[in-house]
N, C-alpha and C positions, 0 to 999 in steps of 0.2 A: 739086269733082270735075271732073275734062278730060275724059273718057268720057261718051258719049251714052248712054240708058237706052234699052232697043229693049221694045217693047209685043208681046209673042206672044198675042193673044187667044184662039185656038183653044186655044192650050196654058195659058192662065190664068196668066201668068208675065211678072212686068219683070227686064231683065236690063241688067248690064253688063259689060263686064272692063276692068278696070284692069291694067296690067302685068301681061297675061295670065295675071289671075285673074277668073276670075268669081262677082258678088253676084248675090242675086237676090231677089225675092217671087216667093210662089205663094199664089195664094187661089182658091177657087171661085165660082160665081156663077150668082145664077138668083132668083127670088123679087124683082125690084128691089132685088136688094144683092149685095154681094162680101162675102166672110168671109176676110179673109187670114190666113193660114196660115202661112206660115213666110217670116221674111227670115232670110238667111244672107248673110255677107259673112266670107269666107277670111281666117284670120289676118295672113296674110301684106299684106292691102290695110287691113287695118281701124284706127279710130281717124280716119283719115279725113272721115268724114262720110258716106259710101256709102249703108250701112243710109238712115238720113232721108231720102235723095235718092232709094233707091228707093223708100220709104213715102210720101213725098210724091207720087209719080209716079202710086202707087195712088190714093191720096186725090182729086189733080187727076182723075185718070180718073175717079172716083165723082159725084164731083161731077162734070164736064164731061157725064157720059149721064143724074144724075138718080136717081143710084143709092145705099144707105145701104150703112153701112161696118160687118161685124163685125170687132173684132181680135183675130181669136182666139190671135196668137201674141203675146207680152209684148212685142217688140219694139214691134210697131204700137201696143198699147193704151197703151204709155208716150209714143211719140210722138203719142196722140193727147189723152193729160192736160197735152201740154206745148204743146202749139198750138189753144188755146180755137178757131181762126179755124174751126175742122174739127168742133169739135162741134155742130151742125148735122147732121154725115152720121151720126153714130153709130145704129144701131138699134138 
């Protein structure tokens, strides 16, 4: 991916745009954990690798504050049976 991932905390969201399309998570958070919620990434950018870049971004975030990971959208729970390194944060 060439695009930077920008971290909105206040708004619970990683975001990017690729040729002015944007991907993103949203998850909530509180209880020491995040529950992510929806990764979306635009037909038009996808196949890429996007999605995982910004799931990953959540994951490092989780880990980096200390925090346990729900996935509650399919996207995240598949990338998190596929990256043992990350089960650890699951709650």
């Amino acid at each position: 991916m060439t695009s930077a991932i920008t971290h909105d905390m206040a708004g619970h969201k990683f975001t990017t745009t690729v040729d002015g399309h944007e991907g993103y998570v949203d998850y909530e958070s509180g209880d020491g954990r995040i529950v992510i919620t929806h990764t979306v990434v635009p037909a038009e950018i996808g196949g890429r690798g996007i999605a995982g870049e910004l799931v990953k971004a959540a994951f490092d975030f989780a880990r980096s504050e200390g925090l346990k990971v729900v996935p509650d959208c399919s996207y995240a729970a598949g990338y998190l049976q596929k990256h043992p390194e990350y089960a650890n944060l699951a709650a």
